[in-house]
C-alpha positions as CSV (number, residue, x, y, z in Angstrom):
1,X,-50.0,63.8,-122.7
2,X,-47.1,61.4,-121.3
3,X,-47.8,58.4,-119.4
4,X,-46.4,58.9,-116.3
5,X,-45.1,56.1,-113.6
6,X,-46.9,56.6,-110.1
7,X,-45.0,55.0,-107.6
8,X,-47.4,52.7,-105.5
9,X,-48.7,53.8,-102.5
10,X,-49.0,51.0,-100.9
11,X,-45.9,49.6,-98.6
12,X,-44.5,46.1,-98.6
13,X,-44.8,44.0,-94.8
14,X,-40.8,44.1,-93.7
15,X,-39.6,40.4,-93.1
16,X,-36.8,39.7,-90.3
17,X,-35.4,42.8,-88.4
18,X,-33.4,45.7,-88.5
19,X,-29.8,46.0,-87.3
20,X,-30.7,48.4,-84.9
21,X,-33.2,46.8,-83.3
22,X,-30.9,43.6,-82.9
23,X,-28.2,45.9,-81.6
24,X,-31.2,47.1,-78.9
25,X,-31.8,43.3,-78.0
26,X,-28.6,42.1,-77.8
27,X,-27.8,45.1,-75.5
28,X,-30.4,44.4,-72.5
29,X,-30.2,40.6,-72.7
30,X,-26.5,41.4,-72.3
31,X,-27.5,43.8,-69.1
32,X,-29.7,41.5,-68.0
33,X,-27.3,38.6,-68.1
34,X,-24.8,40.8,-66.0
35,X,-27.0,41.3,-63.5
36,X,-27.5,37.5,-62.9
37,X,-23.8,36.9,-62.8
38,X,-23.4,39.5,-60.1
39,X,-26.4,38.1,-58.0
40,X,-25.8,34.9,-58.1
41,X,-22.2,36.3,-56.1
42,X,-23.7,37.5,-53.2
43,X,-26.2,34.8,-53.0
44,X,-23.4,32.2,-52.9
45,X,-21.4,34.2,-49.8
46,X,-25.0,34.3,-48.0
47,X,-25.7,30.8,-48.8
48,X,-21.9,29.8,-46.9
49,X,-22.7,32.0,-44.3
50,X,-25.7,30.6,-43.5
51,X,-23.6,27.4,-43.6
52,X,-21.4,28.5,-40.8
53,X,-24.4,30.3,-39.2
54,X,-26.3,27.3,-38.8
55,X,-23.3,25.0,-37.9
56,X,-23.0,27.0,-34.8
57,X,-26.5,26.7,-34.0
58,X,-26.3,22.9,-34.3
59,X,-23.2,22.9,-32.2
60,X,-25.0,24.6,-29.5
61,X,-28.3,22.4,-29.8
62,X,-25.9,19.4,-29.3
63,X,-24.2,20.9,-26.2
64,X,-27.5,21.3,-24.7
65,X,-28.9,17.8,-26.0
66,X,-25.7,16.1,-24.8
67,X,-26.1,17.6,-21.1
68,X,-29.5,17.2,-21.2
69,X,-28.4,13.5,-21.7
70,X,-26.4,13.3,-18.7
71,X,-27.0,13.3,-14.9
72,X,-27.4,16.3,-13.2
73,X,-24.7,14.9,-10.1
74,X,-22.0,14.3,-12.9
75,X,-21.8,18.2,-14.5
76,X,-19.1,19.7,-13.4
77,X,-20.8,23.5,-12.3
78,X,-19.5,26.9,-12.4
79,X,-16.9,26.1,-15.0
80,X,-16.0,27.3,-18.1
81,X,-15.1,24.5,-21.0
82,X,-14.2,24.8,-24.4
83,X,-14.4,22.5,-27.4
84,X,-13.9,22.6,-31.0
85,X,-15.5,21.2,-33.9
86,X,-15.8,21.8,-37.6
87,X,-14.4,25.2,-37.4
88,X,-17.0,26.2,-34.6
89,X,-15.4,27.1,-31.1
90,X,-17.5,27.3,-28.1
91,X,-17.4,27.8,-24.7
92,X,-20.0,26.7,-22.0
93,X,-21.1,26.7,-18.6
94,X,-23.9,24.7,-16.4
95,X,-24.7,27.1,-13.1
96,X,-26.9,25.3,-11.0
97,X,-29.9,27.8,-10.5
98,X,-31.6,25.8,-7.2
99,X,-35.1,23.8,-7.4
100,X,-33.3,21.1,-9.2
101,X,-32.7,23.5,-12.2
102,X,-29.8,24.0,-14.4
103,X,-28.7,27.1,-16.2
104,X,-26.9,26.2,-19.5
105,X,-24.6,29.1,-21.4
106,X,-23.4,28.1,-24.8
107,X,-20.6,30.7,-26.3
108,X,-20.1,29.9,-30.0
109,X,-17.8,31.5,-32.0
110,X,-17.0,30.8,-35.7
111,X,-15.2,32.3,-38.6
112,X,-16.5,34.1,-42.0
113,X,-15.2,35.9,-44.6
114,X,-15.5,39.8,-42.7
115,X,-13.9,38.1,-39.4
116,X,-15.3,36.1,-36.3
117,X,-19.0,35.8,-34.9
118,X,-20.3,35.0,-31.3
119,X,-23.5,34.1,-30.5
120,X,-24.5,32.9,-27.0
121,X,-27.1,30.6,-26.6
122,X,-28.9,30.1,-23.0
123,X,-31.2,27.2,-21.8
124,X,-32.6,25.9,-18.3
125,X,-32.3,22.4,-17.9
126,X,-34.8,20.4,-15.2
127,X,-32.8,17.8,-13.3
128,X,-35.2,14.6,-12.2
129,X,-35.2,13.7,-8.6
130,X,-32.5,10.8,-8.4
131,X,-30.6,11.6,-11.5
């Protein structure tokens, strides 16, 4: 009889990892970085047009706040005037609706990237006896 050399049948833990696996890894962190990238575009043109969005709201909030501040004799009715600021253009009237009530229309208009936006804001103001 030879002796005869069995291989063992036992296998040998693997240390580190195998180039294929890496090359899987490295591929969806690369896809997943790519999709961040192009996210974080489109959340930065919302996050300016909410900007703008929200300028014109303000503007139109201030309108009303700054008629609201004045006396009810002194508005000039049944006209149409326009003012501009930071890039926001609007365009209001004060109709005087009877009963001591004014009817405030703010026309805003602003810029973006895919052209202009309006929005109309309305509000009734209550005049005080005397004022």
């Amino acid at each position: 009889m030879t002796p005869t050399t069995e291989m063992p049948t036992s296998t040998r833990n693997r240390a580190g990892v195998t180039l294929i696996e890496l090359l899987v890894a490295t591929t969806i962190l690369a896809i997943g970085l790519l999709a961040i990238v192009g996210v974080s575009g489109s959340v930065s043109r919302s996050l300016g047009e909410s900007r703008s969005d929200n300028l014109a709201a303000i503007a139109a909030q201030s309108r009303f706040e700054k008629l609201a501040g004045m006396s009810c004799t002194t508005m000039a009715l049944n006209t149409w005037t326009t003012a501009t600021n930071r890039n926001v253009t609007e365009k209001y009237r004060v109709i005087d609706m009877g009963n001591n009530i004014r009817s405030i229309t703010d026309s805003v208009w602003w810029t973006t990237r895919k052209g202009q936006r309006r929005q109309t804001f309305t509000t009734l103001l209550p005049c005080r006896p005397g004022a």
